[in-house]
C-alpha positions in Angstrom: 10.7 -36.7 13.0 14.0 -36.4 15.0 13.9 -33.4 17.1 16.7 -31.9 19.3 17.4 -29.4 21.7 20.0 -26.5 20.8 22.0 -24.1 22.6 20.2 -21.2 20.6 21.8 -17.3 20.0 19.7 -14.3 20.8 19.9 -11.2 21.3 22.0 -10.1 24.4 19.4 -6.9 24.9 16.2 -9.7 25.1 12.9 -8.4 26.4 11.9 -6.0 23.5 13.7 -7.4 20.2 11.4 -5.9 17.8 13.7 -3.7 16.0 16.1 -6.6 15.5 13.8 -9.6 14.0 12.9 -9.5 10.0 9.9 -11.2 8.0 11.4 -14.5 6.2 13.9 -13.2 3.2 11.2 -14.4 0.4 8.7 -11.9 2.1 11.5 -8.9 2.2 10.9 -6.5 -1.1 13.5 -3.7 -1.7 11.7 -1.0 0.3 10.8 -3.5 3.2 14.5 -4.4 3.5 15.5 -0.9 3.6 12.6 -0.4 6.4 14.5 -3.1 8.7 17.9 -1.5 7.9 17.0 1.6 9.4 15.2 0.2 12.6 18.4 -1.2 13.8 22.1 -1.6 12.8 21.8 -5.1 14.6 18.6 -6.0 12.4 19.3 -10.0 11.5 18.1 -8.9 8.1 21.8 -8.0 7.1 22.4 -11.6 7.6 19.2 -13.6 6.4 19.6 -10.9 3.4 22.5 -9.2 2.8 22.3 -6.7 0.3 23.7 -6.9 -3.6 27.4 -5.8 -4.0 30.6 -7.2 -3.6 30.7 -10.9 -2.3 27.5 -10.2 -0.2 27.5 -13.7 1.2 30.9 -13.1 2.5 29.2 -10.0 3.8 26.9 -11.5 5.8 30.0 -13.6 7.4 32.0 -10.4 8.4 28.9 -9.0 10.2 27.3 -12.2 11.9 31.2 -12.5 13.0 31.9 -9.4 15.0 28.4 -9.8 16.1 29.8 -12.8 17.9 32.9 -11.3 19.3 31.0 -8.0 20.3 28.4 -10.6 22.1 25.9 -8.6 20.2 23.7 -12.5 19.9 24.6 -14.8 22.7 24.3 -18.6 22.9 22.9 -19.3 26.0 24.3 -21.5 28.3 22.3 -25.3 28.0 20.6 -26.8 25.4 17.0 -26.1 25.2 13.2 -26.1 23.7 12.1 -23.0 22.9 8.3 -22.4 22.8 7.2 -20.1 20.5 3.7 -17.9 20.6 2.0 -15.8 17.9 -0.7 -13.4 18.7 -2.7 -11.7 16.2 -5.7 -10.6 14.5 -8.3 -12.4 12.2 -11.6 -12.2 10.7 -12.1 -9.7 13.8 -10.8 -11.9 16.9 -7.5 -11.8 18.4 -6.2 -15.8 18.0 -3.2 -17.5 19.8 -1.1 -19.8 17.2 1.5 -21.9 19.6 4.3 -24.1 18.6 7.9 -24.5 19.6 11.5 -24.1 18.0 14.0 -27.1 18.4 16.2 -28.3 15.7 14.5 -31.3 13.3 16.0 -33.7 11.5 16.4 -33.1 7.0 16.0 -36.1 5.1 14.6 -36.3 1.8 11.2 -36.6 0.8 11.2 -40.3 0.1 11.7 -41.3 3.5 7.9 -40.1 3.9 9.2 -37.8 7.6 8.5 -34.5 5.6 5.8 -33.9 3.2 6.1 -31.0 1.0 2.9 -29.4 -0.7 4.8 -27.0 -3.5 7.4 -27.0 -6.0 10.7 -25.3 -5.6 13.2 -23.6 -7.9 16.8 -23.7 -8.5 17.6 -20.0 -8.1 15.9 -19.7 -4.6 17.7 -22.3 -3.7 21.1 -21.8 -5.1 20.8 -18.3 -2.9 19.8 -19.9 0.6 22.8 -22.4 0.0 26.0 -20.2 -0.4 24.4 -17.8 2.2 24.5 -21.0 4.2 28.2 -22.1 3.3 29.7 -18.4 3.8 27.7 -18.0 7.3 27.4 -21.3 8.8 24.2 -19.2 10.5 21.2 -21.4 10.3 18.9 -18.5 11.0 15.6 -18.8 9.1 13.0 -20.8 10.7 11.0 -23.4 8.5 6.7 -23.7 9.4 6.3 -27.4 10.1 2.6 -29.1 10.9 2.7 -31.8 13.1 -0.8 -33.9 13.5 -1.6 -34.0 17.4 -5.4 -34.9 17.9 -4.9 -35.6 21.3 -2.9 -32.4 22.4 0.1 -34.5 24.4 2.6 -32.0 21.9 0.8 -28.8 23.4 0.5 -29.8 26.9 4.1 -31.2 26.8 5.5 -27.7 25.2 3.1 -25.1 27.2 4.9 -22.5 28.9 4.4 -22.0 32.8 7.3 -18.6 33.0 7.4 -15.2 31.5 8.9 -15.4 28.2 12.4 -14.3 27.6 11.7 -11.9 24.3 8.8 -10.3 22.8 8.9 -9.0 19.4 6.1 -6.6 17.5 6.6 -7.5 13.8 5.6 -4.8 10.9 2.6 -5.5 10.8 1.4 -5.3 14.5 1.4 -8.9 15.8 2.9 -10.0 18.8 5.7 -12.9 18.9 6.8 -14.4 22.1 9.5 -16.5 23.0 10.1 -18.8 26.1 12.5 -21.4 27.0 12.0 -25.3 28.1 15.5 -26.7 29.7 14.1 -29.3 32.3 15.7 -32.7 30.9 12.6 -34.4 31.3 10.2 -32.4 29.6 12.8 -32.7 26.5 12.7 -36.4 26.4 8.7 -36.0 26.6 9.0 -33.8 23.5 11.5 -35.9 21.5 9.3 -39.2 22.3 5.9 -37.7 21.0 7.7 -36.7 18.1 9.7 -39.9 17.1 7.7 -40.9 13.9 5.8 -38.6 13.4 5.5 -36.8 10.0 5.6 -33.3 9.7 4.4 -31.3 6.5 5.9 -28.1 5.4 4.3 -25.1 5.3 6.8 -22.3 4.8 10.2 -22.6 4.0 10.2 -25.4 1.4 13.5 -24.0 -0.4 14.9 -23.5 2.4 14.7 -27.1 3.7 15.5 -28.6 0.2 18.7 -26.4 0.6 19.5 -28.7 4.6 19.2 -31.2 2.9 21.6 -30.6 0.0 23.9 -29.0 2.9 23.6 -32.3 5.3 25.1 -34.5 1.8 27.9 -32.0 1.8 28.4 -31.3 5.3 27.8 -35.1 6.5 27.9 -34.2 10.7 24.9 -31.8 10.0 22.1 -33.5 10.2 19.2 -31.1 11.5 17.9 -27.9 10.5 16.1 -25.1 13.0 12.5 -25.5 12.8 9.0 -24.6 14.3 6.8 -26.8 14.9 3.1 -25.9 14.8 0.4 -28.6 15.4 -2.6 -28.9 12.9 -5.6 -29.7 15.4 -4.9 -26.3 17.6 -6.5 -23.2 17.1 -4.5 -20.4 15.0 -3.8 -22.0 11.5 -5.0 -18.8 9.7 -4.5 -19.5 5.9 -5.3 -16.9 3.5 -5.9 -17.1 0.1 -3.3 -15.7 -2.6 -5.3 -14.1 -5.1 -4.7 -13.8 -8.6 -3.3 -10.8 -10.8 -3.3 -11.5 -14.1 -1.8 -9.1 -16.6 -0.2 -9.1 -20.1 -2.4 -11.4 -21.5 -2.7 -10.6 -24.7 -6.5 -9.8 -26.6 -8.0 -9.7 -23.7 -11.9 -9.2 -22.6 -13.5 -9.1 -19.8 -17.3 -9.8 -22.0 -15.5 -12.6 -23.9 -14.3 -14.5 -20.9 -17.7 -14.3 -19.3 -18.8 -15.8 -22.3 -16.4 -18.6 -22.7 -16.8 -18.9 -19.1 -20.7 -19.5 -18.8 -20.4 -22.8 -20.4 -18.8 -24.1 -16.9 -20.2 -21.4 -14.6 -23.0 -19.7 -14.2 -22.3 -15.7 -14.2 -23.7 -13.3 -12.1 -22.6 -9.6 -11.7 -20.4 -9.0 -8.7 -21.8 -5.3 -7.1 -19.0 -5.2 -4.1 -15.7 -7.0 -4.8 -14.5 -6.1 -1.6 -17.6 -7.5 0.5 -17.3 -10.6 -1.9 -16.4 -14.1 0.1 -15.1 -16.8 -2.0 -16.3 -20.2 -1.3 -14.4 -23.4 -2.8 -16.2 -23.7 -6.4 -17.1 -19.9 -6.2 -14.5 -17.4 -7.7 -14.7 -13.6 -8.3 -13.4 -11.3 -11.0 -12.5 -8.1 -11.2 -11.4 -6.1 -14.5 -11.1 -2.5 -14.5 -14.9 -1.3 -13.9 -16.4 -4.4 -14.6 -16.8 -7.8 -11.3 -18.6 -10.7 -11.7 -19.2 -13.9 -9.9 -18.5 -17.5 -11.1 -19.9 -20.5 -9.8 -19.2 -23.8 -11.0 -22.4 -25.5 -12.0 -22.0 -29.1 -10.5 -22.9 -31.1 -13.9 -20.0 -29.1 -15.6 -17.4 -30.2 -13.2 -16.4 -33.3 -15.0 -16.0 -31.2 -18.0 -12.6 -29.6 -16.8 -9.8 -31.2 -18.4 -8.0 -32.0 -15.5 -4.4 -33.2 -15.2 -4.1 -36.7 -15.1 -3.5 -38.8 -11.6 -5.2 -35.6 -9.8 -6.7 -36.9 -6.9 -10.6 -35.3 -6.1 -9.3 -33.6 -3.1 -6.6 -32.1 -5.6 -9.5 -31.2 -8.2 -12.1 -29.7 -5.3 -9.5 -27.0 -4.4 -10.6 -23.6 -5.3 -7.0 -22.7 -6.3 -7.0 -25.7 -8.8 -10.6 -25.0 -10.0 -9.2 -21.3 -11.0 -5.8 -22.5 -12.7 -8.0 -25.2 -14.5 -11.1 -24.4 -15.2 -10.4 -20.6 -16.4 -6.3 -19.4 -16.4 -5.4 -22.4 -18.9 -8.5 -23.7 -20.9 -9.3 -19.6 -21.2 -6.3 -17.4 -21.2 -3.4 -19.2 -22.1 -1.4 -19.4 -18.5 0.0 -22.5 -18.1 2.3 -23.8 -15.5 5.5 -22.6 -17.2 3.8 -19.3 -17.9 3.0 -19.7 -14.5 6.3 -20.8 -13.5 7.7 -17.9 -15.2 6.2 -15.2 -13.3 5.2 -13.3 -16.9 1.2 -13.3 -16.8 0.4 -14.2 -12.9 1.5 -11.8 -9.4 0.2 -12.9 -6.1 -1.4 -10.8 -3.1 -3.5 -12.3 0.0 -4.7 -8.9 0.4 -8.2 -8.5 -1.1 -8.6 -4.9 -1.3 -5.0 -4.8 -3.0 -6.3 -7.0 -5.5 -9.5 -5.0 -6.0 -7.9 -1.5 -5.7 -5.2 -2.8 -8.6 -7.9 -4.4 -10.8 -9.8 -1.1 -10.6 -7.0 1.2 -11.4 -6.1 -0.5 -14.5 -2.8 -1.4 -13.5 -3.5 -5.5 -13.7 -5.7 -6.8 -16.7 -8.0 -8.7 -14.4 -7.9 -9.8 -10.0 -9.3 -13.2 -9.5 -10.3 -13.9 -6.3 -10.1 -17.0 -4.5 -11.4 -19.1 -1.6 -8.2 -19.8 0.5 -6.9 -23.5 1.2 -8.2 -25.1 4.8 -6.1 -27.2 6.5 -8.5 -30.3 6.0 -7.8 -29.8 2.4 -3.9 -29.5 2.5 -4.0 -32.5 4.7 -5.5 -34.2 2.4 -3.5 -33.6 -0.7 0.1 -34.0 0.7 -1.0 -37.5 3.0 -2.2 -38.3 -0.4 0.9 -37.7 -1.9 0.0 -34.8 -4.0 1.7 -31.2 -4.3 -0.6 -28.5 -4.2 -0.7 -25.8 -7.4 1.4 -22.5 -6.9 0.9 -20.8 -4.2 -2.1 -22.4 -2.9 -1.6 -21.4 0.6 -0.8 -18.3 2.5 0.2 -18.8 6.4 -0.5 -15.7 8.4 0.9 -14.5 10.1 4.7 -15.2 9.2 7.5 -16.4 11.6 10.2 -14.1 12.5 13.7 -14.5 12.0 16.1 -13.7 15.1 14.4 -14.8 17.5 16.9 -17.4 17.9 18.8 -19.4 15.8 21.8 -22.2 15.4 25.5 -21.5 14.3 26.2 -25.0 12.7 30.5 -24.1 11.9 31.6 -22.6 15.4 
């Protein structure tokens, strides 16, 4: 992987730049994106996602503009690194998650320098690119993994200075920002990453949509990334449970019936205390919870999809989608696909609290991905099911970004 240093913008206030910074777009709902308008009118959310009406890409260029010429964002003066810090709570512990920003180079997938692990879709896509052609503003920040057993990437990227802006984001966790400008600490950086791969974690439309602007716009060639390394401490993945509704006929006593020929059942007296383990899934339907646990002489029976690898078949996402949501209820990877049958949450007492009320037929609940295991299934070549993984806590936008037309 090709990585450079940029002249990045931020915001000329710096220090405290909570109320400007926004969750990536695909994590902004209608009330959420109301929430960030009315912290600030300098919120980067009016660019990363400008709201329906009019020609809102157009929009979005009028407002980055004067932002400009007001020197509302600044691009600071020589071209830098700029390490990147997330601080934040899990499973009772505060943890440290470090990486740094620089811009990386987009190629496609063949070359074998990015690895994806999940599908796209046009739409997404067809979004991030005209936002990109009206603005010229590459502003949203893709979640790379880079492999560095031996820590040289984290050494050569540690921070010794204050940092230059601190954000809160909505949900409490702290983001910091610093700034690496000595020449030779850049070269250190760009040699220990010259070939290596990278795999995407967030932001896989996103970089599908560089790379379809770097064959239109030939001169640009990189996109602004973070890099995050696997081996360090802080790669907090959380599982994205299932919510299935509309399904039509059905049961909650007929599934567990169909189901016990795979797993053995046993009745689930806390959801919310419940852990998942891989080949261990939990339901929840209205008043009724159960436990499922793959009995290891029916795994073979699953009719898996073809040219799965084991490592594919072992994860507990895959175990769900095939072993219960397809063979049982129907969903398959259109339905799936289509968003008609299956929602998403990583919270667990969301899940349970819908599943209880009635408003979802049934919450399945799900061990989430380790890194071991997504390692596994990219380097192998694989993509991972739909939403398999959850990275938490998400990166910020406007922390700094790249103007690639100016």
């Amino acid at each position: 992987m090709d990585v450079r240093p940029f002249r990045g913008y931020r915001h000329a206030a710096g220090g405290d730049v909570s109320a400007v910074v926004a969750p990536p777009y695909d994590q902004i709902g209608p009330e959420l994106q109301e929430r960030l308008h009315a912290l600030d009118p300098e919120n980067i959310v009016r660019v990363t996602l400008p709201r329906d009406g009019g020609d809102k890409y157009r929009g979005a260029r009028t407002r980055l503009d004067a932002w400009l010429a007001q020197g509302v964002w600044r691009r600071d003066a020589e071209p830098a690194i700029y390490p990147y810090h997330q601080i934040y709570q899990a499973g009772g512990a505060t943890v440290t998650r470090t990486g740094f920003i620089a811009l990386g180079e987009v190629t496609d997938y063949a070359t074998g320098e990015v690895l994806p692990h999940e599908r796209t879709h046009a739409g997404p896509k067809r979004d991030r690119l005209e936002l990109l052609e009206a603005t010229g503003a590459d502003v949203g920040l893709l979640f790379m993994l880079a492999s560095d057993p031996d820590g040289e990437l984290l050494r050569a990227t540690t921070p010794a200075a204050a940092p230059i802006a601190e954000a809160r984001d909505l949900k409490g966790e702290t983001h910091r920002l610093w700034r690496l400008t000595d020449a030779a600490t850049l070269g250190r950086v760009r040699e220990l990453m010259a070939g290596r791969s990278v795999i995407i974690a967030d932001g896989h439309h996103r970089y599908e949509t560089a790379v379809e602007y770097r064959r239109r716009h030939p001169g640009v060639t990189h996109k602004l990334m973070a890099f995050f390394t696997l081996e360090a401490p802080g790669l907090t993945i959380l599982p994205n449970h299932r919510l299935v509704h509309d399904v039509a006929h059905f049961d909650f006593e007929d599934l567990m019936a169909v189901a016990a020929r795979w797993f053995d059942v046993a009745p689930l007296a806390d959801p919310l205390a419940f852990r998942a383990e891989p080949r261990v899934i939990g339901i929840v339907a209205g008043p009724d919870a159960a436990v499922l646990r793959l009995r290891p002489d029916r795994f073979d029976w699953i009719r898996w999809p073809e040219d799965t690898s084991r490592a594919w078949r072992e994860l507990a996402v895959s175990i769900l989608h095939e072993g219960i949501l397809r063979p049982l209820l129907g969903i398959t990877n259109e339905t799936l696909e289509a968003r008609t049958h299956v929602d998403y949450t990583a919270d667990q007492a969301e899940a349970v609290a819908l599943a209880r009320a009635g408003k979802i037929q049934a919450a399945f609940l799900i061990a989430p991905t380790t890194p071991e295991e997504l390692q596994a299934v990219v380097r192998g070549g694989e993509l991972m099911p739909q939403k398999s993984t959850h990275f938490y806590p998400k990166l910020l936008d406007g922390l700094v970004f790249q103007v690639v037309d100016r």
